[in-house]
N, C-alpha and C positions, 0 to 999 in steps of 0.2 A: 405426581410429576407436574410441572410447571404449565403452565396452560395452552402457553404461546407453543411451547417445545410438543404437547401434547398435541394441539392441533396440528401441527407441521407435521408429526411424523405418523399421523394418521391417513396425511392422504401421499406421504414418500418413503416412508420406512413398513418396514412388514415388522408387526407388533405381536407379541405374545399377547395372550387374552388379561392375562395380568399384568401386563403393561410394561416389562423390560423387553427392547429394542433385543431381539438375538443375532438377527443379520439385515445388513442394511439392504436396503434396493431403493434406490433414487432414480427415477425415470423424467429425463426432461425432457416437456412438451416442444420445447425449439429444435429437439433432434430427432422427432419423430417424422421428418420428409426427408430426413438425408438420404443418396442413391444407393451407395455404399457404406452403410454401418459398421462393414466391418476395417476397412484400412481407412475413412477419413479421422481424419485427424481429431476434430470435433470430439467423435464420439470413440474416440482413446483416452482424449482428455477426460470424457464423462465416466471411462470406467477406470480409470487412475481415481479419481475422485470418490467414487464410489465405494473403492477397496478401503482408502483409506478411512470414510466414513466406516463401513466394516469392524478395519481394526479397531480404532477408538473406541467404538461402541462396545467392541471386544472387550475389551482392555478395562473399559470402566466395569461392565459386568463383572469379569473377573475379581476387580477388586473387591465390589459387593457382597464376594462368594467368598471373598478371605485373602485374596492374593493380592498383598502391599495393598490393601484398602486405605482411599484415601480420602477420608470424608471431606476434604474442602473441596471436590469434585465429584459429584454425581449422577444418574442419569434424571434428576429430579432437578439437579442447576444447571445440567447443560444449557448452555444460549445455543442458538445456530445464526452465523454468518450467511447471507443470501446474496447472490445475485443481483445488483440496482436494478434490473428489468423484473426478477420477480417479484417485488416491492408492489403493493398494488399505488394507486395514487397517493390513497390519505397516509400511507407509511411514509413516502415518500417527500410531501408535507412534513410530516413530523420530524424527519429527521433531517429538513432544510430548515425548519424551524428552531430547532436546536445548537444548530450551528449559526443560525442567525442572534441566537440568544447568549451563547458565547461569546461574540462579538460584539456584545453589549453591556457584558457584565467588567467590574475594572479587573485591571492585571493587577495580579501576586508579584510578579519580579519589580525589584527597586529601580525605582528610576536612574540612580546612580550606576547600572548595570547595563539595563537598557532602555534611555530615554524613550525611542520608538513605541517601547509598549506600552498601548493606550487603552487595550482591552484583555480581558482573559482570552482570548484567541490568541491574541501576539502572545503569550505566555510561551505558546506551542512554536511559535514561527524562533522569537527569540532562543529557547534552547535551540531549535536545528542549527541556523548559523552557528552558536558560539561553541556548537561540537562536531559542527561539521566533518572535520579534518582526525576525527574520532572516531565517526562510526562510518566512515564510507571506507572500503578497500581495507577493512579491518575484521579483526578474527570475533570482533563487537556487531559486527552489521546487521544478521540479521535478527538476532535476538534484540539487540536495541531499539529496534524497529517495530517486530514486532509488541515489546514494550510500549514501545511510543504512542500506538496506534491504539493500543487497550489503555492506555492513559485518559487519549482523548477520548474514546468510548465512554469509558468511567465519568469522564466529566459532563459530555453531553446528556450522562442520565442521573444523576446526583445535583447536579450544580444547573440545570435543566430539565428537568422532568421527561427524558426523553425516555421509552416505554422500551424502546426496539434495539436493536442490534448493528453493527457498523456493516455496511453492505461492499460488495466487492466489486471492481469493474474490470468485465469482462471482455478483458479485449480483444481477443479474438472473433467476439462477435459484430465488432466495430470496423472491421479493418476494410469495410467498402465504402463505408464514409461515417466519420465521425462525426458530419454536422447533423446526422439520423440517428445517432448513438441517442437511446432517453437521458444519457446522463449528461449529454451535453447541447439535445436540440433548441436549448433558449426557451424552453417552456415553463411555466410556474413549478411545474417538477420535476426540473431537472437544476444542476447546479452551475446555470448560465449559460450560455452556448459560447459562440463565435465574437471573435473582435470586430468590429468595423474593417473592412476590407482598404488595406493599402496594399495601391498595387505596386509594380517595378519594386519590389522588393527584392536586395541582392541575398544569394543563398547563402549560408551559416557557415562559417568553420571552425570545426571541432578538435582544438587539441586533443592527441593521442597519447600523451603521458610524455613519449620520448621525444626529444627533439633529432631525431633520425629519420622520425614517421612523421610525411605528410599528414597533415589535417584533413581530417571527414569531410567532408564538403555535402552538405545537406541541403534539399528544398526550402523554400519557406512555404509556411501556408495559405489559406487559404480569409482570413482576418489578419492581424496585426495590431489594430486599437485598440479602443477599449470593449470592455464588452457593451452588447446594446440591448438584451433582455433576458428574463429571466432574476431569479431570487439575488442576485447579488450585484444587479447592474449600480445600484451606489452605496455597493462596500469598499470600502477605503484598504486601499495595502497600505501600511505605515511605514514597514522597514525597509532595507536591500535598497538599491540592488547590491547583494556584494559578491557573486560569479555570473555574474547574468551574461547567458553568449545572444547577442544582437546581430540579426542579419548586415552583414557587411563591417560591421564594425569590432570583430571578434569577441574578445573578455573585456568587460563591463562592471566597475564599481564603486561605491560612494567611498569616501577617507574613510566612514565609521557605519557599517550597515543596522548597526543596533540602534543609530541617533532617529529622528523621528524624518520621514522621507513620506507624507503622504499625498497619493498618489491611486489614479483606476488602476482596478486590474483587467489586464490586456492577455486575450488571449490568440493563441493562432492556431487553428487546428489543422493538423499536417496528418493528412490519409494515410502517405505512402510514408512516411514514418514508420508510422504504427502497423502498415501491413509487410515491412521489410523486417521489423524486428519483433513482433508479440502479435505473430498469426498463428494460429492451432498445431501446425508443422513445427516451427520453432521452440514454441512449449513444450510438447510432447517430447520433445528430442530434448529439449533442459531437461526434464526429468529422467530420463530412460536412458537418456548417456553418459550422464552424471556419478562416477563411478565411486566418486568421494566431496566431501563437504566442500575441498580446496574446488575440485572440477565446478561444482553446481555455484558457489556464491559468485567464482570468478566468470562463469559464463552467464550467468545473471545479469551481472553488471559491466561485460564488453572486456575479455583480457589485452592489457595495454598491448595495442600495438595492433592489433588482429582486424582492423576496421570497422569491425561490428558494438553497436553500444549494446546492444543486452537487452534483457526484459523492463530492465530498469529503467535506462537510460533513453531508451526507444518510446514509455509511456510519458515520462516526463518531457519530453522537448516534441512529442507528438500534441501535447496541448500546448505548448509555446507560448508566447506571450509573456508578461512578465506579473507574477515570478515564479510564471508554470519552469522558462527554461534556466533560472537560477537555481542551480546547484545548491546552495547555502540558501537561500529562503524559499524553495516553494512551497513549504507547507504553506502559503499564505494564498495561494490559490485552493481552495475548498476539494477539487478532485484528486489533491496529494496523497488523502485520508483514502480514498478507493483504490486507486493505484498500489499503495502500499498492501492494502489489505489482499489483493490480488497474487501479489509476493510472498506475503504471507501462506497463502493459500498453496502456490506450490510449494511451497516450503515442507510445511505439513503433507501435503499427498508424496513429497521424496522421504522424507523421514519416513511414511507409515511401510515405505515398501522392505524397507528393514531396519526395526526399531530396535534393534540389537546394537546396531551398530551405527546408525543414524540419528537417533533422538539426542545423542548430548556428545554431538560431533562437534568437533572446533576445531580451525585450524586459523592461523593471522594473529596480528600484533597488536597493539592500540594505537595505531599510526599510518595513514594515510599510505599505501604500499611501503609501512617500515619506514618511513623516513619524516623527521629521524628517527632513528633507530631506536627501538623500543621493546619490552619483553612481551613475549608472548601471550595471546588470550589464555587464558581455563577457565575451566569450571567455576574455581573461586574467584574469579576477578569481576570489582563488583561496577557497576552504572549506575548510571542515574540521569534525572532526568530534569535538571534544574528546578526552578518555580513552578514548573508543571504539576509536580509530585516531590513533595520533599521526600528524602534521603535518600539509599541506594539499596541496592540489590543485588546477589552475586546471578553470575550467568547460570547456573544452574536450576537457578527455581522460574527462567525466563526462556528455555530449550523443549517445553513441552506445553501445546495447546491446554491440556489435560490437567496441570500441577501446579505448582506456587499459585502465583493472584487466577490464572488463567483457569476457564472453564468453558470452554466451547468448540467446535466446529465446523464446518463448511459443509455447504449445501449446492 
C-alpha cells in the first residue's frame, strides 16, 4: 500500500491487520466540541462523507475479491484528497510551491490561440475561458470539472515534482470570517489573503439569467485591491477580464480576454457571501434533497431565477476580486483549484448514497442552459481539455472518483 495512503489511514481509517481498509471511520478532530453532534450540521456533513469513504473502500475491495476488478484503481494507488487545514505547514509549502512553479514554466497553447498565455498556468486559465459557455449550465459540468481539476493535479506533480495531493476548501468552516480562513489569512501558507481595502465600494449586481428577474444585489468585501501578502502578492494574472462582475459597474470585459491583459491579482473577501450560500446547513441540504442529478448540479450552481447563487457561485465571488469574481477566468486566482475540489467532493459523497443510480447520472446539453440549442450530454460524449491535456475523453470514464485516469478519495 502506498506510504502516504498507508499512513493516513492508520491513524482515520480502521484497518485489517493485513492492511485492506474493510470499513471506513474518519473522526475529525475540528468536531470534537460541537454541543450537538447529532442535528449540527457540521457533523451530518462529517458522516455523509464518511459513508461515502465506506462505500468506495467498499467497492474497491470488492473488486479485489473479483467483482469488475479494476486494476488501474486500487487500494494500493488510492490518493486521498484533504482538507487545506489538515495540511500540516511544509505540505502546505509544497503545494504553494508547485503552483508557483507552474507559473513559471512556459505555456503549451500557441500563441496564435492565446496570446495572454505567458506560462503553463495560463494553459489552465486559457482553456476555462475559451469553454466557458460549455461547461457551465451544461450536462458537461461536473465531470469537466472534475477533469480539470485532476489535470492540474497531474501537472503540479509530473511537470513539478509535487509529492502530495490537490486539497479541498472547506467552506463551511470559513463562514465567520474568511480573512481566518488558513487558506486565505496572507501567510506564507496560505494562497494570499485579502486585497488592500477600498472603501465606499458600491454593492455587485448579479444578473439572473432572465431579464424578468431583478439582479442579485450583493455586498462588497471587505479588500478590493490588490493582494498585499502571502505567496502570490507578485503573480501576474495575464488574461480577462472577460465576465468579470465589478462592484457598481456590473459585467466587465476586454474585446479579446485570451490577448495578453497583465495585471495584480485582487482579491475581496466577502464573509457573508460565503456564510449565505456554502454554510454546513446548505450543503447538507444539497446533498439530502437532491433527488436527482438535474436537482443537485442545478442547485449547486443557483437555478435561474431563484435568487440564490449555489455552492458554486457563492465560493467564487466570496473570494472576489479579479479574477476570483470572473466567471470565464478565475481559475487565475489559485483558490479556484480548492473551491472546485470542494464540488467535487460533494459530488462524490451524493453519488456514493446511490451508486446505482447516481455514479453515471447525466442530465443537460453542451450549451449554456441549451442555448443554442444543442444535443444532449451522454455517456459517450467526449471533452477535453485544450493545451492542458491533449485530446479527449468520453464522459464516461470521467463520472467515477474510482475509474478511467481517476483514483482517489476524500478525507
Amino acid at each position: 500500500m502506498d506510504l502516504f495512503l498507508c499512513g493516513l489511514l492508520s491513524s482515520c481509517l480502521l484497518v485489517q491487520t493485513w492492511g485492506m481498509p474493510t470499513q471506513a471511520r474518519y473522526d475529525d478532530p475540528l468536531l470534537s466540541s460541537l454541543p450537538d453532534r447529532t442535528e449540527n450540521a457540521a457533523y451530518q456533513l462529517h458522516r455523509l462523507s464518511q459513508s461515502a469513504l465506506d462505500q468506495t473502500l467498499g467497492g474497491l475491495e470488492g473488486r479485489l475479491l473479483g467483482e469488475v476488478y479494476q486494476p488501474s484503481c486500487t487500494l494500493e494507488t488510492l490518493r486521498v484528497r484533504r482538507d487545506w487545514r489538515a495540511l500540516t505547514p511544509g505540505e502546505r509549502r509544497a503545494y504553494i510551491d508547485a503552483i508557483l512553479c507552474l507559473q513559471r514554466l512556459p505555456p503549451q497553447t500557441p500563441a496564435a490561440l492565446a496570446a495572454g498565455a505567458k506560462t503553463r498556468y495560463d494553459d489552465f486559465v486559457a482553456t476555462h475561458i475559451n469553454q466557458t459557455w460549455h461547461i457551465h449550465r451544461t450536462g458537461t459540468f461536473l465531470a469537466w470539472h472534475r477533469y480539470f481539476i485532476y489535470t492540474f493535479e497531474e501537472a503540479l506533480k509530473n511537470e513539478c515534482g509535487y509529492n502530495g495531493d490537490l486539497p479541498y476548501w472547506n467552506w463551511g468552516a470559513d463562514v465567520d470570517s474568511m480573512e481566518l480562513s488558513p487558506l486565505f489569512d496572507g501567510s506564507d501558507t496560505s494562497l494570499s489573503g485579502n486585497g488592500a481595502f477600498i472603501p465606499n465600494q458600491p454593492n455587485l449586481e448579479i444578473p439572473l439569467g432572465e431579464t424578468s428577474v431583478p439582479p442579485l444585489i450583493l455586498p462588497p468585501g471587505t479588500g478590493g485591491g490588490c493582494v498585499t501578502s502571502g505567496p502570490f502578492v507578485n503573480y501576474t494574472v495575464a488574461m480577462g477580464p472577460s465576465f468579470l462582475y465589478v462592484p457598481g459597474a456590473g459585467v466587465t470585459r476586454t474585446s479579446n480576454p485570451l490577448d495578453y491583459n497583465p495585471r495584480c491579482m485582487k482579491r475581496d473577501l466577502t464573509t457573508s457571501i460565503l456564510r449565505d450560500n456554502n454554510n454546513y446547513t446548505t450543503i447538507v441540504q444539497l446533498i439530502q434533497n437532491s433527488p436527482d442529478i438535474w436537482a443537485f448540479e442545478t442547485t449547486a450552481q443557483g437555478a435561474p431565477g431563484n435568487g440564490r447563487l449555489g455552492v458554486h457561485g457563492g465560493g467564487h465571488l466570496a473570494m472576489g476580486g479579479d479574477p476570483g469574481r470572473d466567471a470565464d477566468a478565475n481559475p487565475g486566482d489559485p483558490g479556484f483549484w480548492n473551491h472546485h475540489a470542494m464540488i467535487d467532493r460533494l459530488w462524490w459523497i451524493w453519488q456514493s448514497l446511490d451508486l446505482k443510480n447516481r455514479e453515471f447520472a447525466i442530465r443537460g446539453t453542451g450549451t449554456f442552459l441549451n442555448d443554442p440549442v444543442s444535443p444532449n450530454t451522454t455517456l459517450d460524449t467526449h471533452v477535453n481539455v485544450g493545451y492542458v491535456k491533449r485530446g479527449s475523453i468520453a464522459m464516461r470514464e470521467i463520472m467515477s472518483t474510482t475509474a478511467g485516469p481517476f483514483c482517489y478519495v476524500y478525507l
